[in-house]
C-alpha positions in Angstrom: -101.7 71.3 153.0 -100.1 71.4 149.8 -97.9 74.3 150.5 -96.7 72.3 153.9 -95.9 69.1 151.6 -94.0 71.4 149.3 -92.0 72.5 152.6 -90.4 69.4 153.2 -89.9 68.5 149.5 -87.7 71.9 150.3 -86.1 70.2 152.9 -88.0 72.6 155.4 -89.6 71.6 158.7 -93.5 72.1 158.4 -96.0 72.2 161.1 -98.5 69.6 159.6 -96.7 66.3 160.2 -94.3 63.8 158.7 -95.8 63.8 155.1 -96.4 59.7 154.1 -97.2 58.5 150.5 -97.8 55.5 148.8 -97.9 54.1 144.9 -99.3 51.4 142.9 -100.5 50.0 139.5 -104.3 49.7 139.1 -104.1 47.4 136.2 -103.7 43.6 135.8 -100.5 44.2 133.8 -98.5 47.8 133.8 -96.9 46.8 130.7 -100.1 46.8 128.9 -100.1 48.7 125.4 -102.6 51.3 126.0 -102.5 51.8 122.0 -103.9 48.1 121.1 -105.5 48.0 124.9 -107.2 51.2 125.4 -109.7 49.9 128.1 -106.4 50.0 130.3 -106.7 53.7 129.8 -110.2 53.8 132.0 -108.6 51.1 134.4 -106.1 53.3 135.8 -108.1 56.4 135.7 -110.6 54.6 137.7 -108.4 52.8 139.7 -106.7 56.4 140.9 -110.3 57.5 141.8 -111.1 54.8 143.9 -107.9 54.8 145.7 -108.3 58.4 146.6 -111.4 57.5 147.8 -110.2 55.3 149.8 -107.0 56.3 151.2 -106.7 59.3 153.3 -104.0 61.3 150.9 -104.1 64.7 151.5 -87.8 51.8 129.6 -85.6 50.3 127.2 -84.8 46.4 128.5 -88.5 46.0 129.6 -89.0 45.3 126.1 -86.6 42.3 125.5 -88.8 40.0 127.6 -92.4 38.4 127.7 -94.1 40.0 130.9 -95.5 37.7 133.4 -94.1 34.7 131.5 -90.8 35.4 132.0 -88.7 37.0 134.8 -87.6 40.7 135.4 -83.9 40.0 135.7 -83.9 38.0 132.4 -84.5 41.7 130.5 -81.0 42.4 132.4 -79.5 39.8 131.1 -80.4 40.0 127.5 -79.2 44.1 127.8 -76.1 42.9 128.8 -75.8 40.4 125.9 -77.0 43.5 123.1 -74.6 45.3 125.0 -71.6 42.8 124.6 -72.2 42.2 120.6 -72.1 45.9 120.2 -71.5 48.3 122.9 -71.8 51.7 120.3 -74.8 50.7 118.9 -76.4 50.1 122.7 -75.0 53.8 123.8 -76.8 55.3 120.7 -79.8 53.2 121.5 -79.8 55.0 124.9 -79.0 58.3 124.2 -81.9 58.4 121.9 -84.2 57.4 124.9 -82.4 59.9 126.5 -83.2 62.7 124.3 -87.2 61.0 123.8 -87.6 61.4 127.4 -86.5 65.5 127.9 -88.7 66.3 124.8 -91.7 64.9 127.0 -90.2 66.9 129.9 -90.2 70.1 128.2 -93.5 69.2 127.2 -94.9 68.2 130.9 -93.5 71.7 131.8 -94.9 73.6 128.8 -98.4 72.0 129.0 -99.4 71.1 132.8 -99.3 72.3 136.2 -97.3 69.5 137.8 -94.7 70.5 140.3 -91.7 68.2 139.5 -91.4 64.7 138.3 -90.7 61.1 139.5 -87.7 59.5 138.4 -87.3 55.8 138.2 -83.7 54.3 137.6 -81.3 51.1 138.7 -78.7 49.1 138.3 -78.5 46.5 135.4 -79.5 43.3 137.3 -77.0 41.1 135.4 -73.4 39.9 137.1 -71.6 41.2 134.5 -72.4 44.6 134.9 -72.6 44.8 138.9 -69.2 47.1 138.8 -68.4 51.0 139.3 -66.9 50.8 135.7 -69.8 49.7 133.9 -72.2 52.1 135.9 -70.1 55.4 135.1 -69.7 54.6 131.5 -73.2 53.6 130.4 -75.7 53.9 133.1 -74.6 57.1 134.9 -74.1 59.4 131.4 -78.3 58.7 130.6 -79.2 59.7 133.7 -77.3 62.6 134.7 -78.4 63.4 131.1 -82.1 63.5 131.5 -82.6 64.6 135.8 -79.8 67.9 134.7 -82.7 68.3 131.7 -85.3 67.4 134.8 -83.8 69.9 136.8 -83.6 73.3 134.5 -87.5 72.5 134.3 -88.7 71.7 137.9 -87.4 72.4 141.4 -88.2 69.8 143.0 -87.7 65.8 142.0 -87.7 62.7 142.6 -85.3 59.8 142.7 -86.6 56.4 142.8 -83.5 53.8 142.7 -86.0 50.6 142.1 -85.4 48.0 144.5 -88.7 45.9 142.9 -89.1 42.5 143.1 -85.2 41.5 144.8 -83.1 44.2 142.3 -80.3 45.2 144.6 -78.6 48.6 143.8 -75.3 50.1 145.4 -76.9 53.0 146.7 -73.6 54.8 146.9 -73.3 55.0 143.2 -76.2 57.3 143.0 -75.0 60.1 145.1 -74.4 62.1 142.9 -77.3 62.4 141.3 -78.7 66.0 141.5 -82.3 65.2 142.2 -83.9 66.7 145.6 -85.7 63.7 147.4 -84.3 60.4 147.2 -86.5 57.0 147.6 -84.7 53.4 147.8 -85.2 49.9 148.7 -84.2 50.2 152.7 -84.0 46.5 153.5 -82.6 45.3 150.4 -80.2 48.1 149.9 -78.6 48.1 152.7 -79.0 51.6 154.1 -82.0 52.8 156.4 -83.7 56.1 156.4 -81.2 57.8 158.5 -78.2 56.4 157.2 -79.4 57.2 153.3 -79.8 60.9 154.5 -76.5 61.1 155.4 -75.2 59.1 152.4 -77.0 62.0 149.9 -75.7 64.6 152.1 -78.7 65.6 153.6 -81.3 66.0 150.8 -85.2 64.8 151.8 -85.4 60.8 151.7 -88.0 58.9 151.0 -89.8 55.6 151.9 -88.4 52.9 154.7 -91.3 50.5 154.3 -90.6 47.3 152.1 -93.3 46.7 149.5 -93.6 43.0 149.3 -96.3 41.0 150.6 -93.6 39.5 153.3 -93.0 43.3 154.8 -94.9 44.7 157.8 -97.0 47.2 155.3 -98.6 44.2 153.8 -98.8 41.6 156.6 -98.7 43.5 159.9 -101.8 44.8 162.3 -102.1 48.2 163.3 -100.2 48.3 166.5 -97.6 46.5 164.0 -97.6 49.3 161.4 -97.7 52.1 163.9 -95.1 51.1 166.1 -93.0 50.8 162.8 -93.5 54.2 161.7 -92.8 55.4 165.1 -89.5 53.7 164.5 -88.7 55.2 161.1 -89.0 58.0 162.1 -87.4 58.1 166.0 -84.5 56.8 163.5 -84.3 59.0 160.5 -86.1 62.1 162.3 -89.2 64.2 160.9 -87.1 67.1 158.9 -86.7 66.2 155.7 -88.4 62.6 156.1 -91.5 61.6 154.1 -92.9 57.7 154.7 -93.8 55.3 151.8 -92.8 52.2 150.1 -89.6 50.6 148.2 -91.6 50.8 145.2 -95.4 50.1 144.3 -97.6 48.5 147.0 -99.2 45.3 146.2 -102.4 45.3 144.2 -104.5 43.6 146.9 -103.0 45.6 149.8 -105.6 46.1 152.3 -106.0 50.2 152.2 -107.1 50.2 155.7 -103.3 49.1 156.3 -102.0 52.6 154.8 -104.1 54.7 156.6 -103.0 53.4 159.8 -99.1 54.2 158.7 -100.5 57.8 157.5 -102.6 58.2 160.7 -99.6 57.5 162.8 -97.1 59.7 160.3 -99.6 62.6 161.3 -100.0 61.6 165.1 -96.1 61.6 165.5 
């Protein structure tokens, strides 16, 4: 089964169905300091372990705010204000993350087995920097920086443009980003499954279920949920496609729920 999930990462068509997959956080909190929390450590490991039990599976401005007390956006806001006092200093600031986070790819490549890596980017959630100009100048540089490193180690990547919680990215910005499969926020976006794999030129997409507690995933039945994916996927096709979520499902998702998408994924 791997080697059939690896085909369509390719871009291939396999013979074992549309491939369907789904994340979450297992923790109260996923900003929690493992280092003065390490009982968060056995949460998630645990957390993993009943999840595969139960489902049939075969950042720089997150800093500048109080989680849970205070909204996501507002870290946007207060980048954007570091960013107007000194706009050098902030580019330094994020080329050394930059350069942080390929030392930990070389490492993931040097020291495990994994086959490529997931990664997460967006668009500053701030009015003042919702234009092309700011997006080529700060955002674009970091990560073309790191997924080029991302891409001399592994072959096959990730993008996740996160759409969590209302964050609205211009999905035609990202384009050219080199990574092989591309995951977005459908519905919020602006672009469904078969329109983003035109708009990224053909390369594997994927997701087209919205993660909230208001989307089908969360709320439907099972005829609901099935008839969806059927949808998705008379839509955006079965080459190339794999099903999931914007971004992570919630915490008290009913896991019966995703095995009737993946049950359908693999009927279809």
């Amino acid at each position: 089964m791997r080697n059939e999930v690896l085909k369509v990462l390719h871009n291939e068509s396999s013979t074992a169905g549309v491939p369907i997959s789904f994340w979450r956080h297992f923790a109260d909190n996923e900003f929690t300091d493992a280092a003065k929390h390490p009982k968060v450590i056995a949460t998630n490991l645990n957390g993993h372990r009943d999840y595969l039990d139960a489902v049939n599976i075969l950042l720089f401005k997150w800093a500048l705010i109080k989680h849970y007390e205070e909204a996501l956006t507002l870290a946007d806001e207060r980048f954007f204000d570091l960013y107007e006092q000194n706009p050098a200093i902030v580019k330094h600031v994020l080329d050394v993350i930059a350069d942080d986070q390929i030392k930990v790819i070389k490492e993931l490549r040097a020291q495990t087995d994994i086959d490529g890596i997931y990664y997460s980017t967006q668009s500053i959630q701030d009015p003042r920097a919702d234009n092309h100009k700011f997006f080529t100048e700060i955002t674009e540089p970091v990560d073309l920086k790191v997924q080029n490193a991302i891409n001399q180690e592994f072959e096959v990547n990730i993008l996740h443009i996160c759409g969590f919680d209302g964050a609205v990215n211009h999905l035609e910005w990202f384009t050219n980003y080199p990574l092989q499969v591309i995951n977005w926020a459908t519905k919020a976006d602006g672009y469904t499954l078969g329109e983003g794999k035109k708009l990224f030129g053909d390369r594997v997409v994927l997701g087209g279920f919205d993660n909230s507690r208001k989307g089908i995933l969360y709320s439907g039945s099972k005829e609901e949920i099935q008839s969806y994916v059927r949808d998705l996927l008379f839509e955006a096709g079965t080459k190339g496609v794999i099903l999931g979520a914007d971004c992570t499902v919630p915490r008290d998702i009913p896991y019966e729920h995703l095995n009737w998408a993946i049950e359908a994924a693999h009927e279809f």
